[in-house]
C-alpha positions in Angstrom: -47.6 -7.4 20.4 -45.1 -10.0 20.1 -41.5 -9.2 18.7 -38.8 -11.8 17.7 -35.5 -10.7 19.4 -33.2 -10.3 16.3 -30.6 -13.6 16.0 -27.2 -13.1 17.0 -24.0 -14.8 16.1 -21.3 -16.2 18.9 -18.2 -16.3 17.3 -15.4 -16.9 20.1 -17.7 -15.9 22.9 -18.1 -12.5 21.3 -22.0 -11.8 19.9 -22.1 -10.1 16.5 -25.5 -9.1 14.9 -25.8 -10.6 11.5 -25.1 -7.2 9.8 -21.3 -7.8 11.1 -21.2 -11.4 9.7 -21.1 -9.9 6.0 -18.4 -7.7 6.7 -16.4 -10.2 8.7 -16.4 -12.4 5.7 -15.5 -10.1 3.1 -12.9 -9.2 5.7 -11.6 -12.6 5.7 -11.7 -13.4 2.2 -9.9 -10.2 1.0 -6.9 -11.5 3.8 -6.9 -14.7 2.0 -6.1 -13.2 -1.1 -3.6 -11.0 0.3 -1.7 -14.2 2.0 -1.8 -16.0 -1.4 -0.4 -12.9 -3.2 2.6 -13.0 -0.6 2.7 -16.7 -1.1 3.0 -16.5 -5.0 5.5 -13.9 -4.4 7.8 -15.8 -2.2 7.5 -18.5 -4.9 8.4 -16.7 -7.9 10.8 -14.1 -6.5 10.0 -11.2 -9.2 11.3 -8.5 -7.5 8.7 -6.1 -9.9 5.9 -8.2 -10.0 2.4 -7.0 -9.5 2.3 -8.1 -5.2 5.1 -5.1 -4.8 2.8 -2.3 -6.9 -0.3 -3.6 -5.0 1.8 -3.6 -1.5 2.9 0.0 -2.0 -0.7 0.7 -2.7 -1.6 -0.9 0.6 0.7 0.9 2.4 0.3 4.2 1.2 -3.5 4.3 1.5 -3.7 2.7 5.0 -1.1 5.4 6.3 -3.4 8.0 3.9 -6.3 6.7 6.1 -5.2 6.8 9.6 -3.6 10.6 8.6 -6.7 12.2 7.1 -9.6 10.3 8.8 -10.4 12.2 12.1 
């Protein structure tokens, strides 16, 4: 019986099935939003604003993550 090959993506001569693609989006979106936070804060300067609560947040779960994850 015949069986379609499943469709890949070439992205920069690397092949990613098209479960990655979602996650490479939502990947790339949430680093937009990220740069335009920084952005914003170079612009205005507050030195309390909300980019420095959600940086330390960042921060302190990445670290959490690469500590705790085995």
């Amino acid at each position: 019986m015949y069986q379609p090959l499943a469709k890949y993506v070439i992205l920069a001569q690397i092949v990613l099935p098209p479960t990655d693609i979602g996650s490479f989006v939502i990947a790339s979106v949430l680093l937009g939003i990220i740069g335009t936070l920084f952005l914003a804060y170079d612009l205005l300067r507050r030195e309390n604003g909300p980019v420095r609560w959600f940086t330390l947040g960042l921060t302190c779960g990445l670290l959490r993550a690469l500590v705790f994850t085995p």
